[in-house]
VOPAGU-534772 format. One record per residue (C-alpha): x, y, z; residue number from 1. Coordinates in pm, whole numbers. Layout:
<keses>
[kese [X; Y; Z]; NUM]
...
</keses>
This chain:
<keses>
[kese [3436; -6184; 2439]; 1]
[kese [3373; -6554; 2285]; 2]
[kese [3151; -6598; 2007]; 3]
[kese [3046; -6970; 2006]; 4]
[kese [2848; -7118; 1717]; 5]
[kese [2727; -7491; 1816]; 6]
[kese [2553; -7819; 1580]; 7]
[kese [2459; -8143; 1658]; 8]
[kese [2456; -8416; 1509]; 9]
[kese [2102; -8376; 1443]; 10]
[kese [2136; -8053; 1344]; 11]
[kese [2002; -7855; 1654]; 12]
[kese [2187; -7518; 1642]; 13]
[kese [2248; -7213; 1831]; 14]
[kese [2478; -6949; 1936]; 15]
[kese [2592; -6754; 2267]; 16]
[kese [2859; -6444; 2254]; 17]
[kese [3009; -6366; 2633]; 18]
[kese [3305; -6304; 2865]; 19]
[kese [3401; -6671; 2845]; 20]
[kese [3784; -6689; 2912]; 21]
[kese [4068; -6463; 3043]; 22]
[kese [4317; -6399; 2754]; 23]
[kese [4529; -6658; 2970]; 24]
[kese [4246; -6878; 2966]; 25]
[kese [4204; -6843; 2574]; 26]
[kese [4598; -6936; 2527]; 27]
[kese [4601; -7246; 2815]; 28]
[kese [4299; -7393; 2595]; 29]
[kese [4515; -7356; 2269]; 30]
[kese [4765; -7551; 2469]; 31]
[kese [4500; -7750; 2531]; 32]
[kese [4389; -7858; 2216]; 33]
[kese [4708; -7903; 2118]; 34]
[kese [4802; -8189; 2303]; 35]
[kese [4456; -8356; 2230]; 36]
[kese [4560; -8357; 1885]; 37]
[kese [4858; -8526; 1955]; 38]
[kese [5102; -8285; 1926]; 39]
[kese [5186; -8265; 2303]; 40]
[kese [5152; -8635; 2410]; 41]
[kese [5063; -8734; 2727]; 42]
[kese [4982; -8344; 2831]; 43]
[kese [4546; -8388; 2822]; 44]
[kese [4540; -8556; 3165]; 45]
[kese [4198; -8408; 3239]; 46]
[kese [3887; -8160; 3155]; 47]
[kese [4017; -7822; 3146]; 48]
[kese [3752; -7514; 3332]; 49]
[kese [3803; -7236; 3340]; 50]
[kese [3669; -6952; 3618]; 51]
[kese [3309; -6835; 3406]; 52]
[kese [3145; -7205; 3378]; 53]
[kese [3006; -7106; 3016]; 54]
[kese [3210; -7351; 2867]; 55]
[kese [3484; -7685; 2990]; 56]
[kese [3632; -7886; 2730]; 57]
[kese [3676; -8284; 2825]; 58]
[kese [3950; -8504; 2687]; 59]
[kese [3841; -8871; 2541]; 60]
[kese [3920; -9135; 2349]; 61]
[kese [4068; -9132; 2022]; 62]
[kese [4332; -9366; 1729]; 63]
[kese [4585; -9244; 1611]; 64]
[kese [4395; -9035; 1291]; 65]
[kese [4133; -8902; 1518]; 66]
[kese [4015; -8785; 1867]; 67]
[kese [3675; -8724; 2053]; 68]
[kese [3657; -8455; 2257]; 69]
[kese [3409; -8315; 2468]; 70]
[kese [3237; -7960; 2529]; 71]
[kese [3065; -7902; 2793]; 72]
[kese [2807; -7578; 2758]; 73]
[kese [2617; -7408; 3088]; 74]
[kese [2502; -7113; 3187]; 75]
[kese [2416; -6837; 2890]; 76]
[kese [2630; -7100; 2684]; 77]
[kese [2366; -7355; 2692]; 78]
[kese [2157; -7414; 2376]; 79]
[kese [1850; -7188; 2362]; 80]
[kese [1621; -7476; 2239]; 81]
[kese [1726; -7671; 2610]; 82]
[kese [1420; -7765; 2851]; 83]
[kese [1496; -7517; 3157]; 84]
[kese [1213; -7610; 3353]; 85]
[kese [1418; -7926; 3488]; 86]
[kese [1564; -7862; 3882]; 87]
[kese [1981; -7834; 3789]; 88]
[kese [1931; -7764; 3434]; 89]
[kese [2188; -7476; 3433]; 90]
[kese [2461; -7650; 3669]; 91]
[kese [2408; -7994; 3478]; 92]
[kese [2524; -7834; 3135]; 93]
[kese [2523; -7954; 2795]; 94]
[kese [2754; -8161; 2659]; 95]
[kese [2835; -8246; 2281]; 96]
[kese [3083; -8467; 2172]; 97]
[kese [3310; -8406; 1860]; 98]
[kese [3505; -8673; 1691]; 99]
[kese [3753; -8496; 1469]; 100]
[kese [4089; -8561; 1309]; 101]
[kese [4437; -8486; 1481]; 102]
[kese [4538; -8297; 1182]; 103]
[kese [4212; -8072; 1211]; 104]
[kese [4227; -8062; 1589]; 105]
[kese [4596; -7955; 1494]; 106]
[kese [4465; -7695; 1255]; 107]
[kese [4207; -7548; 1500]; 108]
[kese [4448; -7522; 1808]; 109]
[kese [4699; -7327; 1523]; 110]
[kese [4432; -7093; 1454]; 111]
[kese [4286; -7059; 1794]; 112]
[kese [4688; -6931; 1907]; 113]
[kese [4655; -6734; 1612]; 114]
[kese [4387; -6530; 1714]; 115]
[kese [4499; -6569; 2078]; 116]
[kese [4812; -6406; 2027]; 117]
[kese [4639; -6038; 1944]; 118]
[kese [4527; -6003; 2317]; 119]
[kese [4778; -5907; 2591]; 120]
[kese [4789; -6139; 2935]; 121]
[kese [4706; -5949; 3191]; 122]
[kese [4734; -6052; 3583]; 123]
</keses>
């Protein structure tokens, strides 16, 4: 189970707890986040999804402090406080950039393994 807790920049808010990721998907997106913080160069070559479509994180642009990355919310990820009366809300998603530093991206993906590590892989 993922626990998500989400703020924009204008300080909308909400949260969403559900079977996000596979414990293999959990560790891939440590890996993941890794290299977006620079610590795997070269390895973010693209968006990474993973098989629920709650969530898809999107590489971008970045110097060499800091990063932006994307997430990409849908389904019963998506922010409560989102119109759904449009046609294609739910497959459209929501998507809210971050602009963060390499060492805290760094931090994050350390912690994320961290947690990652206390959940067998299963096939």
């Amino acid at each position: 189970m993922i626990h998500g807790e989400a703020r924009t920049a204008d300080g909308r808010a909400w949260e969403f707890t559900g079977p996000c990721l596979t414990a293999l998907e959990a560790a891939a997106l440590g890996a993941w986040l890794r290299a977006a913080a620079g610590q795997d160069a070269g390895l973010v070559t693209g968006q990474i999804l993973f098989t629920e479509p709650n969530l898809a994180f999107l590489p971008g642009t970045g110097d060499g402090r800091h990063t932006r990355i994307q997430v990409r919310f849908s389904c019963e990820s998506l922010p409560g406080w989102l119109t759904r009366d449009a046609p294609g809300w739910q497959a459209a998603g929501y998507l809210l950039p971050l602009h963060v530093s390499r060492s805290g991206l760094a931090e994050a993906a350390q912690a994320w393994g961290h947690e990652c590590s206390k959940f067998p892989h299963r096939l």
